[in-house]
C-alpha positions in Angstrom: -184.6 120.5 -34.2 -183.4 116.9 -32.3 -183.3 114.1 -34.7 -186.3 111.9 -34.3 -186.3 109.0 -36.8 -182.9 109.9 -39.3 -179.3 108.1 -37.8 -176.5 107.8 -39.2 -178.0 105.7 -42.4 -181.3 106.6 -42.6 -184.3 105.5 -39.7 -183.6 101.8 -38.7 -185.2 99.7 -36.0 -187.0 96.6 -35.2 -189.2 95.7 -37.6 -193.3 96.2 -36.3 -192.1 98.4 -33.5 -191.3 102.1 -33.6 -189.7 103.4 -35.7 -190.0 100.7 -38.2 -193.9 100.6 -38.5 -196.2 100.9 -41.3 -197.3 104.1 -40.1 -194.0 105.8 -40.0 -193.3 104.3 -43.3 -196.8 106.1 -44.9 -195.7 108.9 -43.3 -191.8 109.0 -44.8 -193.6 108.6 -48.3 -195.9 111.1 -47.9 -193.6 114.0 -46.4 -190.6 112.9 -48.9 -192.9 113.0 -51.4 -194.2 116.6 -50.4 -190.3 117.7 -50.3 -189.4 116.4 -53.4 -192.3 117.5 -55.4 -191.7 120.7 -57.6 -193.7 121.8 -60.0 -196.6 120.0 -61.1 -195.6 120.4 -65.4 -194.0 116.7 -65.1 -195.3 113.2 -63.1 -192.7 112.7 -60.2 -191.0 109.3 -59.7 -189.4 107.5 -56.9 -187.9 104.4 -57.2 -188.2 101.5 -53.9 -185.5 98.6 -53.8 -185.3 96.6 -51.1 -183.1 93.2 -49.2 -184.8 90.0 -48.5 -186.6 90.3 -45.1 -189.9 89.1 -44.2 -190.7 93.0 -43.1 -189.6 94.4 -46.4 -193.3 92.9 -48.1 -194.7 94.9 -44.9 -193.0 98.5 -45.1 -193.1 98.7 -49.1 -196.8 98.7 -49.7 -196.9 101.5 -47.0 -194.4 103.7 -48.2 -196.1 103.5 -52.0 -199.2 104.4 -50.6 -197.5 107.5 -49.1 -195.8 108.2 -52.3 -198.8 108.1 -54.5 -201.1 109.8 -51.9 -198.2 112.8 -52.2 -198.8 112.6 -56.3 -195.6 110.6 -56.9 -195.6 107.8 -59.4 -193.4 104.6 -57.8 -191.1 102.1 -59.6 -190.3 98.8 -57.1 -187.0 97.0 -58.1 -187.9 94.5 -55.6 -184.7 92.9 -53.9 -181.6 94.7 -55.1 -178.5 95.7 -53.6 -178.4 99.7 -52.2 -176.0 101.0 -54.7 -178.1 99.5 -58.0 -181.0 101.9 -56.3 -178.3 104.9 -55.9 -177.5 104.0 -59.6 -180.9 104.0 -60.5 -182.0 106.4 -59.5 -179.8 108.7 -61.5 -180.4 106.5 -64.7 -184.3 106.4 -64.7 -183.9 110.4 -64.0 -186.4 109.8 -60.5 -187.1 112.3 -58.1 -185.7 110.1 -55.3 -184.3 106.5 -54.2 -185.7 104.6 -51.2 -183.7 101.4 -49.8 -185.5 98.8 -47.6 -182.6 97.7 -45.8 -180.9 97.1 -42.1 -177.8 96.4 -43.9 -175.5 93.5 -41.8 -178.6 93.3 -38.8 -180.3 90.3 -38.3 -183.5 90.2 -40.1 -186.0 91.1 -37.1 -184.7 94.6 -38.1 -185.0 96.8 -41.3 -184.4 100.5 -42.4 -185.4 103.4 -44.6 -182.3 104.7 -46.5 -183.3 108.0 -49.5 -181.5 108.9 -51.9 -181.5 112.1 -53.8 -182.0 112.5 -57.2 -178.0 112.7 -58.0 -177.4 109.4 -56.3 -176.2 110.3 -53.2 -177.5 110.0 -49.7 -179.8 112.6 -48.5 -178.6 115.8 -46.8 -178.6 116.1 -43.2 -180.8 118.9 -43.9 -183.3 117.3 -46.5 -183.6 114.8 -43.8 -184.7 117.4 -41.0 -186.9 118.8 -43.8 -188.7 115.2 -43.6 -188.8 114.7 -39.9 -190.4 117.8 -39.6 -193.2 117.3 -42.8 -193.6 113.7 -41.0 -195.1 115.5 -38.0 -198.1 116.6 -40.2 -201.3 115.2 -40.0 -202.1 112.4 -42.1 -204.2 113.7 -44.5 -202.3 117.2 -44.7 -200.0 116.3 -47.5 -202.9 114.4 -49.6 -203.0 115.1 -53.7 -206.4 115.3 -55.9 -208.0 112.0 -56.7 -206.6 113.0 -60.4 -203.2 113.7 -59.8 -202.7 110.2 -57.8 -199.5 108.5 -58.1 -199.2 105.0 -60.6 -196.8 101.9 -59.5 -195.4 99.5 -61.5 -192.7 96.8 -60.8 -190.3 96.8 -63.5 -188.4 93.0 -63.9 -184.9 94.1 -66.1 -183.3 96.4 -62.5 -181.2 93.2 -61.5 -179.8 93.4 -65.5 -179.0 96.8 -65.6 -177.0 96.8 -62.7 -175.3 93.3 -63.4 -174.2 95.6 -66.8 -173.0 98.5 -65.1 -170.7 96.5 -62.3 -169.2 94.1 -65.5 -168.3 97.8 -67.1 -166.0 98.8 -64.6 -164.2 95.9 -64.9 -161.4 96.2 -67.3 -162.3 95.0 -70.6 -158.7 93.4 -71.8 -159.5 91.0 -68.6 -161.2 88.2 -68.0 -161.8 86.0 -64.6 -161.3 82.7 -66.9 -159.9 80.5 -64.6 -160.9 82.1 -61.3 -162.7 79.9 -58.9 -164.2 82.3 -56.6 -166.8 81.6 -53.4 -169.4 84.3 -53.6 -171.5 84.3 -50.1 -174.9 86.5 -51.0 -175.5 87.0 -47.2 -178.8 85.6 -48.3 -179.7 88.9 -48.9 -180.1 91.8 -51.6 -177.3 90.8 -54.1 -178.3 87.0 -53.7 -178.5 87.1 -57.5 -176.7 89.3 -58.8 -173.5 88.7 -57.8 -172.9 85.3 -58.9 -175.0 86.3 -62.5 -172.0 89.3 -62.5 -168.9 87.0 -61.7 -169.8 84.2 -63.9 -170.5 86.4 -67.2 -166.9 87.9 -66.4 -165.8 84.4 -66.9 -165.2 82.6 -63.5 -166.0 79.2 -62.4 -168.6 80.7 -59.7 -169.4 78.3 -56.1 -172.8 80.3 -54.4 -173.1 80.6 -50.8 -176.0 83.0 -49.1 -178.2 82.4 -52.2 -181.2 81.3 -50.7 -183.1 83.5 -48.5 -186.4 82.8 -46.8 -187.3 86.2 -45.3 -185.5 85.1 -41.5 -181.9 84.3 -42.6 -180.3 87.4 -43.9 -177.0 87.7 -42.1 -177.5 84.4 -40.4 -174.2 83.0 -40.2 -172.9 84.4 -43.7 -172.4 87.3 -45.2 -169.3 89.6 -44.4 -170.4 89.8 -40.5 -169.8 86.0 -40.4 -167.2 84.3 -42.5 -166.4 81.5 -40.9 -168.2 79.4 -43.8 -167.2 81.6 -46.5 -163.4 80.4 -45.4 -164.3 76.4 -44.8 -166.2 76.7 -48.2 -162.4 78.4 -49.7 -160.6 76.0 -48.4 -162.9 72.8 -49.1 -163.2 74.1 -52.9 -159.6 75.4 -53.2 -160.5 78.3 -54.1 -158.6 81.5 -55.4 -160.6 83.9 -53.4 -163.9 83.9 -51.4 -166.4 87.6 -51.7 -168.5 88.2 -48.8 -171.5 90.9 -48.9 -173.7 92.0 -46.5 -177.2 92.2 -46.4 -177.9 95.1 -48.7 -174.3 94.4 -50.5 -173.1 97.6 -50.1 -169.7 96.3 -48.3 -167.3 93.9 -49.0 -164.8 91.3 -46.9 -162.3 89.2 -48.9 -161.0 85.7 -48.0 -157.7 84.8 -49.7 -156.9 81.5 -51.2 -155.2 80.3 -47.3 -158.7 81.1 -45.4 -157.4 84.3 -43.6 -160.1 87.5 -44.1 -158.9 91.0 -45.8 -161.0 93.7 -44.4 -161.7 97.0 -45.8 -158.5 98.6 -44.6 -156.5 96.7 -46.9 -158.6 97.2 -49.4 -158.3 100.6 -50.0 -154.5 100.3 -49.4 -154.4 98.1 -52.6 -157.1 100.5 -54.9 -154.8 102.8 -53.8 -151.7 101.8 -55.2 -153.0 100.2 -58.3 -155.1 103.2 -59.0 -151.8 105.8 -58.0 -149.9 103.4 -60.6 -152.5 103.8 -63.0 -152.3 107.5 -62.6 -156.2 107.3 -61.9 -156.7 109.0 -58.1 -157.7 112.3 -58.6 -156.3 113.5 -55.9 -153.3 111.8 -53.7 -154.7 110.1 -50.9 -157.7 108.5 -49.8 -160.9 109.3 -47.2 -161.5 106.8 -44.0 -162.7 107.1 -41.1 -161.6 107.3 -37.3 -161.7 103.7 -37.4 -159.5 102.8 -40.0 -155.9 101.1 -38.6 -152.9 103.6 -38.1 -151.1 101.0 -40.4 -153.4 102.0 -43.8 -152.3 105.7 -42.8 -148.8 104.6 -42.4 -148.8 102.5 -45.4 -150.3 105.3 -47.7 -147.3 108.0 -45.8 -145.2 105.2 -47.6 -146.8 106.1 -51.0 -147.0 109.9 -50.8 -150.5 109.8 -50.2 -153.0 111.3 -47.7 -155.8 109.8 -45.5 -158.4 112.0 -44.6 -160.3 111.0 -41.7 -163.9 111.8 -41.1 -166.4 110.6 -38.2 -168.1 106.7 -38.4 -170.7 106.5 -41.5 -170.0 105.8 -45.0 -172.2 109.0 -45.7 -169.6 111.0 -44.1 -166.7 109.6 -46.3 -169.0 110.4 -49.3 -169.5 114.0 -48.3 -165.6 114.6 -47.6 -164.9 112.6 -51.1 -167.3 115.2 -52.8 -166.2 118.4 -50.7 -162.2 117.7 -51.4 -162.4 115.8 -55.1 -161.4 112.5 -53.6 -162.4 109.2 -55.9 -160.7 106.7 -53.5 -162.7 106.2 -49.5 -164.6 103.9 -47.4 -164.6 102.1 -43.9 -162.9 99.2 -42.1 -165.8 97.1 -42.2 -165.7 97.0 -46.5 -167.9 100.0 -47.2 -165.6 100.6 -50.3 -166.7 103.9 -52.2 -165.4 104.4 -55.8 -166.7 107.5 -57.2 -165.4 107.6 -60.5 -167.9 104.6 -60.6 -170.7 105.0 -57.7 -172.5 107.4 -55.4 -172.1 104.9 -52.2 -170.8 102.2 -51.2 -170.7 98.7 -53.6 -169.2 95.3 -52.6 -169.4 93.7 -55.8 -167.9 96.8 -57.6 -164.9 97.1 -55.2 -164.5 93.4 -55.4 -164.1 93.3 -59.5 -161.3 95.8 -58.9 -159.3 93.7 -56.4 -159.9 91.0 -58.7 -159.1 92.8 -61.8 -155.1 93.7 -59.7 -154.9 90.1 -58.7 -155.4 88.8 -62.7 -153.0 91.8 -63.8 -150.7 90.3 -61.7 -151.0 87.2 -61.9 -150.2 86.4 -57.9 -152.8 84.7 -55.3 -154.5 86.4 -53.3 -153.1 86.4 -50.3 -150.2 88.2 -51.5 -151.7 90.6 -53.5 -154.7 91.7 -51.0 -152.3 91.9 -47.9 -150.6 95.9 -48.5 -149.3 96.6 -44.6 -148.9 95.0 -41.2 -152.0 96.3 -39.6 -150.9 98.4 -36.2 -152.3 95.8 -33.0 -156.3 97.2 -32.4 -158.9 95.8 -30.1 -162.0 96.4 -30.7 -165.0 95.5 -28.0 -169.1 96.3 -28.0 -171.0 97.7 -25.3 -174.5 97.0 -25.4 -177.5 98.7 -23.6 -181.2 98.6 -23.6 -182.4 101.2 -26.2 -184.9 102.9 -23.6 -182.2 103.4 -21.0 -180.0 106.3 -20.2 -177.0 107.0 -22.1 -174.1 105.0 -20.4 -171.8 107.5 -22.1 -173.1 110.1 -20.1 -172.3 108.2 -16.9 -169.3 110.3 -14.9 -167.3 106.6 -14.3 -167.3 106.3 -17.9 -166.1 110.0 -18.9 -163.2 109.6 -16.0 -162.5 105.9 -17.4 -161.5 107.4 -21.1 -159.9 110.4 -19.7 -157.8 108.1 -17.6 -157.0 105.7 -20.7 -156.7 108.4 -23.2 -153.5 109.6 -20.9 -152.1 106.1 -20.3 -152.0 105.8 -24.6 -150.9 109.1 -25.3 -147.9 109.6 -27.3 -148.1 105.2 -27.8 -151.8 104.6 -29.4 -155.3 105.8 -29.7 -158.3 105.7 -28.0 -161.6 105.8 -29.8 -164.9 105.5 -28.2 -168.2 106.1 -29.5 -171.9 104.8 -29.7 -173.1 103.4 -32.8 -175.6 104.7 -34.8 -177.7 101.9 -36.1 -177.7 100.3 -32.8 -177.6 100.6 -29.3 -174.1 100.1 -28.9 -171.0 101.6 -27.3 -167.3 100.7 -29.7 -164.5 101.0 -27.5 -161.5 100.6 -30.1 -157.7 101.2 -29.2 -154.9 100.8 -31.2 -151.0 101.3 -31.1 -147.7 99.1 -31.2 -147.9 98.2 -27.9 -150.5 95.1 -28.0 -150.4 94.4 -24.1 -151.2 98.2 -23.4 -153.8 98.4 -26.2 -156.1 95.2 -25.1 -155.3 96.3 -21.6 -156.7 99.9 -21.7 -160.0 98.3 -23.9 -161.1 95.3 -21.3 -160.6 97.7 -18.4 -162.7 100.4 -20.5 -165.4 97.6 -21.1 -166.1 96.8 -17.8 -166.5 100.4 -16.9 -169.0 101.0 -19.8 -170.7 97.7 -19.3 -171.3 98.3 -15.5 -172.5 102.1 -15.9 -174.9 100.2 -18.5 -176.7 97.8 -16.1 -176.9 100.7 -13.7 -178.9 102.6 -15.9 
């Protein structure tokens, strides 16, 4: 069966347009609903958070009609970062998780992400389960007027989860005397962030805390830092945190302006959590895209990266399958298992800060672990309704021709997203010249074999 709604992270698109309509959102409620329901000794519960765009007050009333017409009581959270619902989930013991979220898109988009009732992501399979339930009629998957589903909002979700990040931050430290930027993205952690930092004791300066339903990932947030880095700078600050929409990634500005993506990240929960003899196994999970100078850097250490196709739900299921607590991506999905079921800026965040107060260095030098290997990365895009430029025969010649100029000296990756309609060319290796090269000649391939479709 061909994927119909389900990407990479769950069904995404332009909000009031297919996929992302009230209709399609009735119907994911109604056929999860259906799949999750077991027996009918218990009431079932799914749990709804979502970010802060305009379409979220749209597509929640339609997928808890869908739920309750399936028999499912619902609990809204209302805006909350994904990885308090993936918590949540789990700790209210519901049937399943639903985030309202496009994640770093503008806010003219918006998504459906589930979660199962461990936590974790949905199953490629429990997703093709869905698809094909949503194909139903409407009014095939409809309970008895008695066994209706209930909602309630409950207002404590935004507590709990400010509790369980401050946990996993070590107790014999405090951020007293921290001056950190935090920049909300104007989106789902808008609030619970800064509550988070300033009970762990730092002098906290807000940016991205007011959204209006347009300006999620509107010139903040970890997709844009330039203000993040003027607001470091302006306040002298030790460190800036930048989220994105739904606050499940992370970018770090150091105390000199300069940004520390996800890469480098890892590279330094790496080490401190090798030194603390806490990795359970020795190395790490990335992805394709990670820089050959985290790999290098971790060859330095003793430790493995295990690479696994674009998608933090792909790191997650090679974490699971080969007992790794350390993964994540480039752009700051950070995944600490021993902690969370998906990725969590502010979580990942707390622990560089909590190796920055151990040892008692600024940020710059503490968050910077390798010399990252020269990589160019360059975007592609295409109108969603037109052929697939990848498919074009210039373009498959084009990276045949450019994989053999960088073999043995780089790599050559190139794919199409799959949240939007976007070809990533990325190319990396010592040679800088070569490397930027072989993209920009690449891009014009792919960009003309785009307009020609």
């Amino acid at each position: 069966m061909t994927r119909a709604f389900f990407g990479t992270d769950g069904i995404r698109g332009t909000a009031n347009r297919y996929p992302m309509t009230p209709e399609v959102a009735m119907r994911v409620g109604l056929a999860a609903g259906k799949r999750f329901m077991s027996a009918h000794d218990r009431r079932h519960l799914v749990v709804i958070g979502k970010d802060t765009r305009l379409s979220g007050y749209m597509l929640e009333p339609a997928l808890t009609a869908g739920f309750t017409a399936a028999g499912m009581d619902v609990v809204l959270f209302g805006p909350l970062p994904t990885p308090a619902v993936a918590m949540l989930t789990r700790s209210l013991r519901a049937d399943l998780g639903v985030m309202l979220s496009a994640s770093h898109n503008k806010f003219a988009d918006n998504g459906i992400k589930l979660f199962g009732p461990d936590g974790y992501k949905l199953s490629d399979q429990a997703e093709m389960e869905i698809e094909r339930l949503m194909g139903s009629p409407l009014d095939e998957h409809l309970t008895a007027p008695e066994t209706l589903g209930r909602t309630k909002r409950i207002d404590d979700a935004q507590a709990r989860y400010v509790e369980i990040v401050k946990a996993t931050f070590p107790k014999r430290l405090t951020l007293q005397g921290m001056r950190i930027v935090i920049d909300a993205a104007n989106g789902a952690g808008y609030k619970v962030a800064p509550v988070a930092l300033y009970e762990l004791g730092a002098e906290v300066i807000k940016l991205g805390v007011e959204p209006n339903g347009f300006n999620i990932n509107e010139k903040v947030g970890s997709t844009d830092t330039a203000a993040l880095k003027e607001a470091v700078l302006t306040y002298r600050a030790d460190i800036g945190i930048a989220l994105d929409g739904d606050a499940d990634r992370v970018i770090i500005i150091d105390e000199k302006g300069a940004a520390v993506d996800g890469d480098q990240l890892m590279a330094l929960i790496a080490k401190s959590w090798k030194e603390q003899g806490t990795l359970t196994k020795p190395g790490i999970v990335a992805t394709v895209m990670s820089n050959l100078g985290l790999e290098r850097f971790l060859q330095g250490m003793k430790l493995g990266l295990e690479r696994t196709k674009v998608g933090d739900r792909y790191v997650v299921e090679a974490m699971r399958a080969k007992g790794y607590n350390v993964g994540g991506e480039q752009s700051g999905h950070i995944i600490l298992s021993d902690f969370s079921t998906t990725g969590d800026g502010l979580l990942a965040a707390l622990q560089v800060l909590a190796v920055i107060v151990q040892s008692g260095k600024p940020a710059s030098e503490v968050c910077n672990q390798f010399a990252p290997a020269p990589q160019v990365l360059e975007n592609v895009r295409y109108e969603k309704t037109a052929p697939d430029p990848m498919e074009a025969q210039s373009v498959k010649q084009a990276i045949a021709d450019a994989e053999a100029r960088l073999k043995g000296k780089g790599r050559l990756l190139v794919r199409k997203s799959g949240t939007e309609p976007l070809v990533r060319i990325m190319a990396e290796g010592d040679d800088e010249a070569l490397v930027r090269e072989v993209v920009t000649g690449l891009k014009s391939i792919v960009t003309e074999a785009a307009r020609a479709a």
